[in-house]
Structure formats: structure tokens, C-alpha cells
N, C-alpha and C positions, 0 to 999 in steps of 0.2 A: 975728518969733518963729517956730521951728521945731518943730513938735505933730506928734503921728502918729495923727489922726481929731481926735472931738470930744467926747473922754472928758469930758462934765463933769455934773454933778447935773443933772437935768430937761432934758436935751436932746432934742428929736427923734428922732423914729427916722430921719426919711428927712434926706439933702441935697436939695433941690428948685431948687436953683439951681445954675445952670449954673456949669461951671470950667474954665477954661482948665488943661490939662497937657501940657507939655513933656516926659515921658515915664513907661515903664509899668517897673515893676519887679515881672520874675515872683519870687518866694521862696520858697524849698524848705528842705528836710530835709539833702540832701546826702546824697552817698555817697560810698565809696573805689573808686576806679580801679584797682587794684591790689593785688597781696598785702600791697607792704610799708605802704600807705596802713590796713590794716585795723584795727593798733591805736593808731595816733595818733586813728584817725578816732572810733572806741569809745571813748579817753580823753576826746574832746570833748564825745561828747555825752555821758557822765556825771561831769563834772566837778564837784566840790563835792556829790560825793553818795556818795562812799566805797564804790563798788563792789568789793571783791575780784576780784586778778585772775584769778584762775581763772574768777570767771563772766567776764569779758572773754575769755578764753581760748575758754571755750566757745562762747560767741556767733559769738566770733572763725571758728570752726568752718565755720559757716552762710557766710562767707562764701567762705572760703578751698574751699568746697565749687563754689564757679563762679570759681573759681581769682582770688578777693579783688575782684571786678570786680562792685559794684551796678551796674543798670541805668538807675539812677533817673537820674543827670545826663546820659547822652545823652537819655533819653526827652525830658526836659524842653529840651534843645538841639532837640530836633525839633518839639518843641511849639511850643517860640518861633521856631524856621523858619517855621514853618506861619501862624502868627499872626501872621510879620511881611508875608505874602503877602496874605492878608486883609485886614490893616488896609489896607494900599496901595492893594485891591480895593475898595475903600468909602472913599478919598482919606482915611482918616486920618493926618496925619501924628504918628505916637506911637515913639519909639525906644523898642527893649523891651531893659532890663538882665535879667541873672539873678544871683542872691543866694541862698546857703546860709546854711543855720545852722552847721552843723557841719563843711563840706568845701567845697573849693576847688569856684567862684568864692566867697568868705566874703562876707556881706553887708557887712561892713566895706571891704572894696577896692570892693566894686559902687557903693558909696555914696561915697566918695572918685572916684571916676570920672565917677560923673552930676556933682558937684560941679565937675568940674572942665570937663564937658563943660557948662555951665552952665544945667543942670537946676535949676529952682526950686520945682515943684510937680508931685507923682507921684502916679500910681496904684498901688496894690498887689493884686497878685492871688497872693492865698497858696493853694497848691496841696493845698485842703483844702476837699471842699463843707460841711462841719458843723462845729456851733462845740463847743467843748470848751477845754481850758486849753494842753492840749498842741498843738491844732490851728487856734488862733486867739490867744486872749491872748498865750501865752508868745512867738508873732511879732510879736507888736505889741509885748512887751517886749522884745527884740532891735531892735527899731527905735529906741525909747526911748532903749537903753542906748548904741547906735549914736551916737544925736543927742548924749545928753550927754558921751560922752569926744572929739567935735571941737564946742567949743562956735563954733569958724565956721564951722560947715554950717550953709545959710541955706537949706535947703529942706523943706516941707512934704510929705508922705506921705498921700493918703486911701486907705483900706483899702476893696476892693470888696466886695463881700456875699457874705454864701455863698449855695450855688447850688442845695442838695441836694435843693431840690424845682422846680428850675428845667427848661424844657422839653428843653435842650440838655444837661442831664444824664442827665433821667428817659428819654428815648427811646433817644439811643443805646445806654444802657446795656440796656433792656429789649431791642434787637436783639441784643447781643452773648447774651444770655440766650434767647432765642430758636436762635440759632445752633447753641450750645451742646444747646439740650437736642434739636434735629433731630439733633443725634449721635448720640443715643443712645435717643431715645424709640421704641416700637414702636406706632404709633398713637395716640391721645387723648396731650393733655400731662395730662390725670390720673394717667398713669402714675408722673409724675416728680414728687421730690420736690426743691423748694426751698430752698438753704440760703442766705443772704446770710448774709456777714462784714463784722465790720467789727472796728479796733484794739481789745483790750478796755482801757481803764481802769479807773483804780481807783474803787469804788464812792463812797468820800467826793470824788473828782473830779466823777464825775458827776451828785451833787449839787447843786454848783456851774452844771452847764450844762443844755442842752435836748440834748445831744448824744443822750440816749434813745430821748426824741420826736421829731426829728428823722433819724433813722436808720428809726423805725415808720414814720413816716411819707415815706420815703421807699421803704418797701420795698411800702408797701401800693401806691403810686404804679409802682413799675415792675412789680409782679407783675399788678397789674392792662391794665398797657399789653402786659405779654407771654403774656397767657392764661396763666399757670398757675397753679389754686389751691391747693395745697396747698403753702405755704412758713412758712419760721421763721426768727429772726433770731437765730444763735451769733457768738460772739467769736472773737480769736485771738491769737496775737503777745501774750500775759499776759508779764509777768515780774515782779522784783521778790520780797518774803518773801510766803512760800506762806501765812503768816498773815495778810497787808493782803488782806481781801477785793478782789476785783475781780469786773466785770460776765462773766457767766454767761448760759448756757453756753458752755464750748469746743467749737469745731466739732469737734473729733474724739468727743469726747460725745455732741453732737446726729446724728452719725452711726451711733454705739455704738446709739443710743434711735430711729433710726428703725430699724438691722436688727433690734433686737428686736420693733419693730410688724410685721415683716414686707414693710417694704420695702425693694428692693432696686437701684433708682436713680435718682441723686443727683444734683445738679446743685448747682456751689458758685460764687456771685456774689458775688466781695469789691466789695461795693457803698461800703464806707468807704473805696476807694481808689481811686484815677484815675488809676495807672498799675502795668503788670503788673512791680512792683521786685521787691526783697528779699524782705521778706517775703510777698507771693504766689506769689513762685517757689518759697521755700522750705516755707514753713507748710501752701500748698495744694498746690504740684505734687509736693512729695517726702512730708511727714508726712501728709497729708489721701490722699493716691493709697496709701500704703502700709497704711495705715488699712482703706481700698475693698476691698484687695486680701484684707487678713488676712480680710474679712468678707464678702467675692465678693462684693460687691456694684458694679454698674456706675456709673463718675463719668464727668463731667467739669467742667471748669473753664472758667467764661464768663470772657472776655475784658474788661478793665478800659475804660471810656470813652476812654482813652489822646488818642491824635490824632485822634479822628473829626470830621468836617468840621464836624457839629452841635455836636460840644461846643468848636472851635474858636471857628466862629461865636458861640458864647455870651458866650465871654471880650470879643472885640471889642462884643457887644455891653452886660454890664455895663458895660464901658469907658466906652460911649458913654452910658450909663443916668448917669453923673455928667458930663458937658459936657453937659446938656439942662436944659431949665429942665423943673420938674415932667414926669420922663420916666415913662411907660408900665414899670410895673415888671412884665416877667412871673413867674410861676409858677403853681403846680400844686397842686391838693388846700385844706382847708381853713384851712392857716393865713396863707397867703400870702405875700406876699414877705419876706425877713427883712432886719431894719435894714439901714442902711448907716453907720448912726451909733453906734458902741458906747457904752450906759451902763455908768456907774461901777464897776457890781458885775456885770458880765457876764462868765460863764465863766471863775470862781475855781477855784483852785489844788487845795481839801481840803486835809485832812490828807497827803497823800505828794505824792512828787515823779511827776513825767511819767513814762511807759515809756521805759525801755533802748532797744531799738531802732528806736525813733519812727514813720516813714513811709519808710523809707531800701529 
């Protein structure tokens, strides 16, 4: 039988027993390579949701603004460079696929391919440390949906855990944060003001998940590893009807509300993201610096965990957290490790659909 985890009533949180896997499938968002890739790519990911095309047009915009080319799918090629040197470096033998949702590699060929390479039991590492619907379930449904339109794929999928208080995300990320705010601080980091980002969803989403507390709690985690106290947690990358609430505030606001405290700079950590794509080039280095500008106020922008050696290391070692019998589960802060086994009603949908432009 072919399942993707162990979605079932009263299950465990952890797997504690060891598995043999024949290979890892990293799974992403996807992006378009190109101009003319821009609106095929935007029909995909809002398909069966009746966007009008003028907002596809305008979206459209955002990208054709780095002449139609997201960043996201080299990133991720370099990532699994990176991780397939590691795993070697620690005698793993683990072949690593890669799979989009929305753009080429499509998880649908990457999955015909392990099959055919005669994969029978995979790892998933979905390129998302927090759980939410858009950034955990809805990939776990793409893998579903995957398995049941080839009902002869004879292979099993376990999804690795997220990471967002895990030590190979909280540190490197609090270095890039650090970095950043030696740019621009002028003695004590009191001076600087904190801003982490992260996707906003829709409020009846986040209902549904810990994506909240989880992001608090990952921010209280790197700001604390990076000395500086004075921080807050804004959204960004909103879309959708300006009537479906969604999680508050926008970073351009919470920048608006600290020039009005009277200070005057900033430091902006998209902490909801692990790689510097689409919309951190866009939301933060074009809209969020234009923002800075109208309001003199000094930014910059910390660098995403991207390829860092520690947040490499990390991947290989969830990997390795399922081939162990009762493995040593790290993390950080009070809640501790988070499943690795998804229950039933974990990180629902709400009332609306995912955002427009997703992780891309």
C-alpha cells in the first residue's frame, strides 16, 4: 500500500523506529525561469480559484521586474548540491529528487522517475520550517493526489518534521541577523530595531495551525541567540479580497509605527523563509527599502538560512532522525521537537484558499 505519513486517528507523534530509505525528495513551491514561463506558472498555482486576470497580470509584474526569472529553483539545485556532498560525507547513501508544485521539475515527473529508478520508500523534506496549510498539509496533498492518479506507484513517502525551532535553523539564521545589523548599527545593537517576516495567511487559516506560535516562537529563539532586544513579528506577500482578514501587521506598517516611535533603523529578517526568492527580493528589497527611504530611515535586510553549512547539516540530519531507532530529536526553546507523524486534523485549510504567490 502506498500512504504519505501516518495520517490516522490516535497516532503517535514520533516514528521511533528505524527505516530503511532508498531515497530523499526535496519539494518546493516552484518558480518560472523566464518571461514566457511567468503566466503559465501564476495559472498553476491559482488554478480552480478564479483569479481574474488582471491580478495575474499584476503579479505578473513582480516578476517580469527581474526579467521573469524566480530564484527559487536554482537555489534549491544548489541546496541539493550541497546536501548531496554531505550525505556522502557521513556515508549516507540517500539519492536526493527534486519536485515542484507548480513548475518544472513537477512533482508528478519526479515521482514517475524515483519509480522507475526503483525507489520504494522516501523521505520528504518540504522546504518550509512551519506548519500551516499552505506550507505543510496542502504538500502532503499533492503527494496524495500524486499517488492516487498512478494507482502503480508502489512507493511510500514519510514527511520530515519541521524545523523552525531546530538548532541548524535558529543559528544560522540569528548569524545572517547579526550580519546584517553590523551594517548598519552605530554601537549597542539597542539601537536597531527588529523586524522578522514571515508569509501572512489568512486568519481563518491560521486557525487551523500553530503557524502563529510557532513563528513567536521561533523569533524569540533567534533574537535571543542574536543579542538584539527590541523586535516584532509583521507579515508580508498578503493577497487575495482586502475583506478575508489576514494576519497583521504588514511589514510596511510596522515600519510606518516604528518611524512614528522615533526610530530610525531597521533590520528586516524574513524568518518564514529559507531562501532569499521572489518574494523577499521583491516585498523586502524593492517595497520594504522604498518604504525606508520615503521615511529616511536606515535598513537592511538579513540574509535567508539559504545554503548554510549548519542548515545543510540539519537536513541530513532529520534524514537521519528517521533511519534511527528512538533517535535524539534536537531542538530549541520550550516546546520541543515537533511531530514527525501528522494527526488527522493538523493544519486545515479555513475558510479560503492558500495565497497567490506562495513561497516562489
Amino acid at each position: 500500500m502506498t500512504v504519505f505519513g501516518a495520517d490516522t486517528r490516535n497516532a503517535p507523534r514520533f516514528d521511533d523506529v528505524a527505516r530503511h530509505y532508498d531515497g530523499l525528495l526535496v519539494l518546493s513551491f516552484g518558480g518560472p525561469e523566464g518571461r514566457s514561463d511567468v503566466i503559465p506558472f501564476l495559472e498553476n498555482v491559482t488554478r480552480g480559484r478564479n483569479v481574474p486576470r488582471d491580478r495575474l497580470d499584476e503579479v505578473a509584474e513582480h516578476y517580469y521586474h527581474f526579467n521573469g526569472i524566480s530564484p527559487i529553483n536554482a537555489q534549491n539545485r544548489e541546496l541539493i548540491a550541497l546536501l548531496e556532498d554531505e550525505l556522502r560525507a557521513h556515508r549516507m547513501s540517500l539519492p536526493i529528487y527534486f519536485g515542484n508544485r507548480n513548475w518544472h521539475p513537477f512533482v508528478t515527473d519526479t515521482v514517475r522517475q524515483m519509480r522507475d529508478d526503483g525507489v520504494r520508500r522516501a523521505l520528504v523534506f518540504v522546504t518550509s520550517a512551519f506548519s500551516s496549510y499552505s506550507g505543510c498539509r496542502q504538500y502532503r496533498e499533492d503527494m496524495i493526489a500524486v499517488i492516487e492518479t498512478a494507482p502503480a506507484l508502489d512507493i511510500q513517502f514519510d514527511k520530515i518534521r519541521v524545523f523552525y525551532n531546530h538548532p541548524g535553523f535558529v543559528e544560522p539564521m540569528a548569524e545572517k541577523i547579526r550580519q546584517a545589523v553590523a551594517s548598519v548599527a552605530d554601537g549597542a545593537h539597542g539601537d536597531v530595531d527588529l523586524i522578522f517576516t514571515a508569509h501572512s495567511i489568512p486568519v481563518a487559516m491560521a486557525r487551523g495551525c500553530r503557524y502563529e506560535a510557532q513563528l513567536r516562537e521561533a523569533c524569540e529563539l533567534v533574537a535571543m541567540a542574536c543579542g538584539v532586544p527590541r523586535w516584532r513579528l509583521a507579515y508580508q506577500s498578503r493577497s487575495g479580497s482586502p475583506r478575508v482578514p489576514w494576519l497583521e501587521p504588514d511589514v510596511l506598517d510596522a515600519m510606518t509605527m516604528l518611524h512614528s516611535e522615533g526610530r530610525d533603523t531597521v533590520v528586516l529578517a524574513p524568518i518564514g523563509f529559507i531562501s532569499d526568492h521572489m518574494e523577499v527580493l521583491f516585498d523586502l528589497d524593492e517595497e520594504a527599502a522604498e518604504r525606508a527611504a520615503e521615511l529616511g530611515m536606515r535598513l537592511a535586510r538579513a540574509q535567508t538560512v539559504g545554503t548554510h553549512p549548519r542548515f545543510v547539516s540539519m537536513i541530513r540530519e532529520l534524514s537521519a532522525e528517521r533511519m534511527t531507532d528512538h533517535p535524539a530529536r534536537r531542538a530549541l526553546g520550550r516546546r520541543g521537537p515537533n511531530h514527525d507523524i501528522c494527526p488527522i486534523g493538523c493544519c486545515q485549510r479555513g475558510e479560503t484558499r492558500p495565497p497567490l504567490a506562495g513561497t516562489a
